[in-house]
PAMIDO-882569 format. One line per field, with one value per residue (C-alpha): residue number from 0; x, y, z. Coordinates in Angstrom, 2 decimals. Example, Ala and Ser with C-alpha at 12.3 -4.5 7.8 and 13.67 -1.06 7.14 Angstrom:
residues 2
num = (0; 1)
X = (12.30; 13.67)
Y = (-4.50; -1.06)
Z = (7.80; 7.14)
end
This chain:
residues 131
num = (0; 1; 2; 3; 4; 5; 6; 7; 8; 9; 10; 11; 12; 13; 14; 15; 16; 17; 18; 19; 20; 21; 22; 23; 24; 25; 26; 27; 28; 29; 30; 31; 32; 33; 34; 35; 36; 37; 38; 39; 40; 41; 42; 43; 44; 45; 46; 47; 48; 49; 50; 51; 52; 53; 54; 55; 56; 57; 58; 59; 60; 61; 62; 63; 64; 65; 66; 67; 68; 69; 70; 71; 72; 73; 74; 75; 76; 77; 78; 79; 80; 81; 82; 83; 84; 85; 86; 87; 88; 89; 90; 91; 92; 93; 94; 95; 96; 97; 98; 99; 100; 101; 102; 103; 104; 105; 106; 107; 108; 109; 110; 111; 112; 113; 114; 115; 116; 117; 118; 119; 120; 121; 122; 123; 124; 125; 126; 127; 128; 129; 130)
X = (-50.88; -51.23; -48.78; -49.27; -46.68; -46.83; -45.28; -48.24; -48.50; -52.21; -52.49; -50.91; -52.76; -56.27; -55.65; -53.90; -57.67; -59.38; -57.82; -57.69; -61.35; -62.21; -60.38; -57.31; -53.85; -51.50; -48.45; -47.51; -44.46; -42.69; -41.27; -40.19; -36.83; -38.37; -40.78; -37.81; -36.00; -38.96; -38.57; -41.67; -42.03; -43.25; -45.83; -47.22; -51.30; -51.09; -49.30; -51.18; -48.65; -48.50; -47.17; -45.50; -43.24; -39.44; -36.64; -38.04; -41.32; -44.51; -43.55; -40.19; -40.84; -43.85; -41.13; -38.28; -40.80; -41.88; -37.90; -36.19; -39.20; -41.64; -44.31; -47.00; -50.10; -50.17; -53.03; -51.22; -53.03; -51.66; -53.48; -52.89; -55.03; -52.74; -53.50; -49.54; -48.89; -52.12; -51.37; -47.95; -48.97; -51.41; -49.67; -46.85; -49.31; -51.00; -54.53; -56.13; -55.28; -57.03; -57.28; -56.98; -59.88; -61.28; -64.40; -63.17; -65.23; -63.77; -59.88; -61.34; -62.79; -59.32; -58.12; -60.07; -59.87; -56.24; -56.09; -58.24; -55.62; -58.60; -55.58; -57.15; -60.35; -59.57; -57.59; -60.28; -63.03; -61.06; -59.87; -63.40; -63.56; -65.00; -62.23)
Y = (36.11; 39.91; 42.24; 45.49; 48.68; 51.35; 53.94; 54.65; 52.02; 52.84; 51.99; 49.01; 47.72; 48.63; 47.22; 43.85; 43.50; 44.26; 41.54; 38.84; 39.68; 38.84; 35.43; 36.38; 35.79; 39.44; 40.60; 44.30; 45.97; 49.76; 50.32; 48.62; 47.62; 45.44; 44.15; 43.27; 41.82; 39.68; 36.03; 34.20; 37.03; 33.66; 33.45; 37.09; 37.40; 41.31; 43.98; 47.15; 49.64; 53.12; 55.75; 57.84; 56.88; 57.80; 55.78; 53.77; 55.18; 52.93; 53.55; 53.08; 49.55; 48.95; 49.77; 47.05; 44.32; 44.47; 44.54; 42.82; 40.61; 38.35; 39.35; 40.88; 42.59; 45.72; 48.27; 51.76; 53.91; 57.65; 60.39; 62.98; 61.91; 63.77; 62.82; 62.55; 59.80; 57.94; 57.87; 56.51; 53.79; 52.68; 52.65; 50.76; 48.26; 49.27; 47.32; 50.10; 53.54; 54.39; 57.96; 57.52; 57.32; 54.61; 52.65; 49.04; 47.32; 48.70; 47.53; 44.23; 44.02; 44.79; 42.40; 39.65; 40.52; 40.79; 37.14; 35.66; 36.73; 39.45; 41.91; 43.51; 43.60; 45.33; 47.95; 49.01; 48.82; 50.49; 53.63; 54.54; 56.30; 53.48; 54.41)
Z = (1.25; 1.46; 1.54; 3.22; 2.51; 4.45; 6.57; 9.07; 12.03; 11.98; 8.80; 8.30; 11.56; 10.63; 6.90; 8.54; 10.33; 7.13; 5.29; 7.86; 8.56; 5.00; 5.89; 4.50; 5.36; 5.77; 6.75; 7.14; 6.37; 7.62; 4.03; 0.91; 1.93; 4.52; 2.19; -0.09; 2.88; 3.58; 2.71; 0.62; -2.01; -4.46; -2.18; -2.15; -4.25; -3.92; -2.55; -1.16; -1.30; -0.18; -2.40; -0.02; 1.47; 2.91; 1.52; -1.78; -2.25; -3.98; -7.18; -6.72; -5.47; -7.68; -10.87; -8.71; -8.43; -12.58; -13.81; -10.81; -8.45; -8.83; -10.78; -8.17; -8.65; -6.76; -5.32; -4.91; -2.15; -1.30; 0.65; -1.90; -4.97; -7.72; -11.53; -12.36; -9.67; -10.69; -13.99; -13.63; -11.61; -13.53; -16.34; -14.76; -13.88; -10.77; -10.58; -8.49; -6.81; -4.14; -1.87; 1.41; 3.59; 0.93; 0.87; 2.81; 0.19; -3.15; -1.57; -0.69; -4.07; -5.90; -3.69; -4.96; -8.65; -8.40; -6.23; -8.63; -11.77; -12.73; -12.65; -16.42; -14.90; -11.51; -13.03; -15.09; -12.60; -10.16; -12.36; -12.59; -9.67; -7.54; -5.41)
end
């Protein structure tokens, strides 16, 4: 199961398509209280997660679900690419962090790296500006 965090409708529609036409399962979410709120977090593979965000933002959350949730890897995405928020999330644990527009192909590919418990892998694929 794929999780899917974001504000934008658009976005969390088009990336919903994405995953289930790759034959995966998804579910979408407005923000990371629903997320939270959501029941089957045991179940979740990955979490895409945007970084802005109103309420808890992606880090916020991303930082919640390594002291307080199940342990889940997360993709951070964000249409403003800044070095700061990049680094934090990856070194929080984030296996990818991608700029919005991003190539389908590289999410689908941290997808399946971090499904496939590649999560070391992925993150350093992904940080080399694949994305």
């Amino acid at each position: 199961m794929i999780y899917i965090v974001d504000d934008d409708e658009s976005v969390r529609n088009s990336l919903t398509r994405l995953m289930r036409s790759a034959g995966l399962t998804a579910q979408a979410f407005a923000g990371a209280e629903d997320f939270l709120g959501a029941s089957g977090l045991d179940t979740v593979d990955c979490a895409i997660v945007d970084v802005h965000m109103p309420g808890m933002n992606g880090l916020e959350l991303q930082h919640f679900l390594t002291t307080h949730g199940p342990p889940i890897p997360v993709i951070m995405m964000t249409a403003q690419d800044d070095p700061v928020l990049r680094e934090r999330a990856v070194a929080a644990g984030a296996l990818a962090f991608l700029k919005k527009p991003f190539d389908d192909l590289a999410l689908l590919q941290a997808v399946s790296e971090a499904t496939h418990g590649r999560g070391a892998s992925a993150k350093s694929e992904n940080m080399k500006g694949k994305c």
